[in-house]
N, C-alpha and C positions, 0 to 999 in steps of 0.2 A: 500370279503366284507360280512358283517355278520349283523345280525341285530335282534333283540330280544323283546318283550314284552309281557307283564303280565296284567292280568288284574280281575274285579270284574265283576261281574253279567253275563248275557246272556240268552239263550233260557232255561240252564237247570236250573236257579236259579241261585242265590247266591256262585260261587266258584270262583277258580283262576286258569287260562289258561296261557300255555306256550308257545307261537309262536317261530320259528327260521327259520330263510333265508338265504341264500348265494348266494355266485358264486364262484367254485373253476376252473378254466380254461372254459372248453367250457359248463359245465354242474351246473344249478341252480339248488338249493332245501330247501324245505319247510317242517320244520319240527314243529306239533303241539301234543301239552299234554295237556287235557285238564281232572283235575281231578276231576269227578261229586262225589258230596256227595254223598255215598253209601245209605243214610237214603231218596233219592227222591223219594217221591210215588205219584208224582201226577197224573192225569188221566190222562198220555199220554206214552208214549214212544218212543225208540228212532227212526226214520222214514227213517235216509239215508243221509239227508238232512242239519243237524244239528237241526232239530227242532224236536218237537215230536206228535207220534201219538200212537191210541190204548189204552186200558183202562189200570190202575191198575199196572201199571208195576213199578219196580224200576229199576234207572238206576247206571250203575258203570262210570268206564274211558274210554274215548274218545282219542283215536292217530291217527294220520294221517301222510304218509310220501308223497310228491309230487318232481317228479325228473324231469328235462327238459335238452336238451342238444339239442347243435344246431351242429353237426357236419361237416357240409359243408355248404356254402353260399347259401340261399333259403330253408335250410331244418331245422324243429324241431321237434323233438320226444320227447315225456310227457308220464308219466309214473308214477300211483301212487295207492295207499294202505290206505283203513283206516276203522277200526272196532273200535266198541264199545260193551261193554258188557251190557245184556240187563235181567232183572233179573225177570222174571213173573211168575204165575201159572205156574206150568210144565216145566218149561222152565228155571231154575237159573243156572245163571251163563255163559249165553248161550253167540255169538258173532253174529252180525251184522257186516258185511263184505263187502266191496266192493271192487274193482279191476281195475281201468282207465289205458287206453293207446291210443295214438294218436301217426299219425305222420302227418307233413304241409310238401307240395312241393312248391315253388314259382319258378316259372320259366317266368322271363319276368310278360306281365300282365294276367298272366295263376295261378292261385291258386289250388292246390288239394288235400283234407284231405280224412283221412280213421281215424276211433273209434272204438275201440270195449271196450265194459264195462260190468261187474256184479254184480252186488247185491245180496248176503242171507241175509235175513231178519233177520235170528238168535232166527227164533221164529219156535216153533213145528207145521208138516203141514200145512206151512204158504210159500205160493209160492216165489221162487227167479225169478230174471229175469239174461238177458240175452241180450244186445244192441249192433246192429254192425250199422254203420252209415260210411255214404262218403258225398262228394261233391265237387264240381267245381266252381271256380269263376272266371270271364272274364272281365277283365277291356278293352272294347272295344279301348275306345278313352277315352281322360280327363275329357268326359260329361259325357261316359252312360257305366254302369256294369250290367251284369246279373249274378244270380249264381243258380246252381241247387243241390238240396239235397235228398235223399232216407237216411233213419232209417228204424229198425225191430226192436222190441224189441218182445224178445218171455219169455211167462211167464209160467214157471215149473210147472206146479198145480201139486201137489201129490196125490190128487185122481180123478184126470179126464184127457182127454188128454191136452197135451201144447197149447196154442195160441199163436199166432203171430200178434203182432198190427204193421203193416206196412205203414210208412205214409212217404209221398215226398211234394218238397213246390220248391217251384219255384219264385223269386225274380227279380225284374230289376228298375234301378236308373237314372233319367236322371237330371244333375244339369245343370242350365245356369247361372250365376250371383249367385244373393243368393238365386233364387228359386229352388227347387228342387220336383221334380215327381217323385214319388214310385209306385209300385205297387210289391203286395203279393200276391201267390196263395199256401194254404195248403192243401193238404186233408190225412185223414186217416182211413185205413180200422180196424176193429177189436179193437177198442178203450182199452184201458185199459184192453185190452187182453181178451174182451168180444166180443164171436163172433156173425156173425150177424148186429154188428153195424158200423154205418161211420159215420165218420165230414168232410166237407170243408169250408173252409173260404178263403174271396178272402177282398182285403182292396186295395183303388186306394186312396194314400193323395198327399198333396200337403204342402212344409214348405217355407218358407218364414222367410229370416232374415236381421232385418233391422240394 
């Protein structure tokens, strides 16, 4: 199965993008081209994201490959690549990189993933990072799920030592009918790889559908 489209505009202006999909046996993938006008100077650049940040930059093309395959019943492994050339002060013709892979376990109402990902920024003395990530999810019973997570992402600074922003979140679900009770707990130490600092945030809601 295959599947394909093109298109005008987006984040980096005005061009035409090439999407492609499949399924060849047990393994899907996604393949994108997206050719930026070599002439972009607006005040931002490219960010990781698809969108942009940072002054003055010009940008080039955008690829991306994303591969998944489910090899045994309950299990899927993802896997994927995508740089963009990033063309600034000091810096032409540089790449912006990144690197994803994941694998899901499902076992009964037992869920459990592991991540690890990278980003270079592609820009000169300009920190990469570095993200490794797990978690667990638990569907008790047909009403109530809990699931727990821990991330690190640690950021490469080139002329100071690394940091590490370490943060865990903790979840649980209770539905009856159509109402449903949530509750969130996050917290994170060394924010955005600035140390010294923390966030927590905790959120109790309640949905209702009529």
């Amino acid at each position: 199965n295959v599947a394909s489209s093109a298109y005008v505009g987006g984040a980096f202006g005005a061009h035409n993008a090439l999407s492609l999909d499949g399924t060849q046996g047990i393994v899907s993938y996604t393949l994108r081209y997206d050719p930026i006008a070599a002439g972009d100077t607006s005040t931002s650049g490219f960010n990781g994201d698809g969108g942009k940040s940072g002054a003055g930059a010009t940008l080039g093309t955008a690829t991306e490959v994303i591969l998944s395959a489910a090899p045994a019943e309950g299990v899927k492994i993802t896997g994927g690549y995508g740089s963009a050339s990033v063309k600034s002060s000091g810096n032409s013709g540089a790449d912006a990189e990144q690197f994803v892979s994941s694998i899901k376990v499902t076992r009964g109402p037992v869920s459990v993933g592991v991540g690890l990902n990278t980003y270079d920024t592609g820009t000169h003395n300009t920190a990469s990072q570095r993200q490794e990530m797990w978690g667990v999810a638990f569907n008790v019973n047909d009403n109530l799920s809990i699931s727990y997570g821990q991330q690190d992402i640690e950021y490469e600074n080139v002329s100071s030592v690394h940091t590490t922003a370490e943060g865990k979140g903790f979840s649980a679900s209770y539905t009856m009918g159509s109402a449903a009770l949530r509750y969130v707990h996050n917290e994170v130490d060394a924010v955005a790889g600035v140390a010294g600092t923390s966030s927590e945030y905790s959120e109790v809601s309640l949905n209702l559908s009529f």
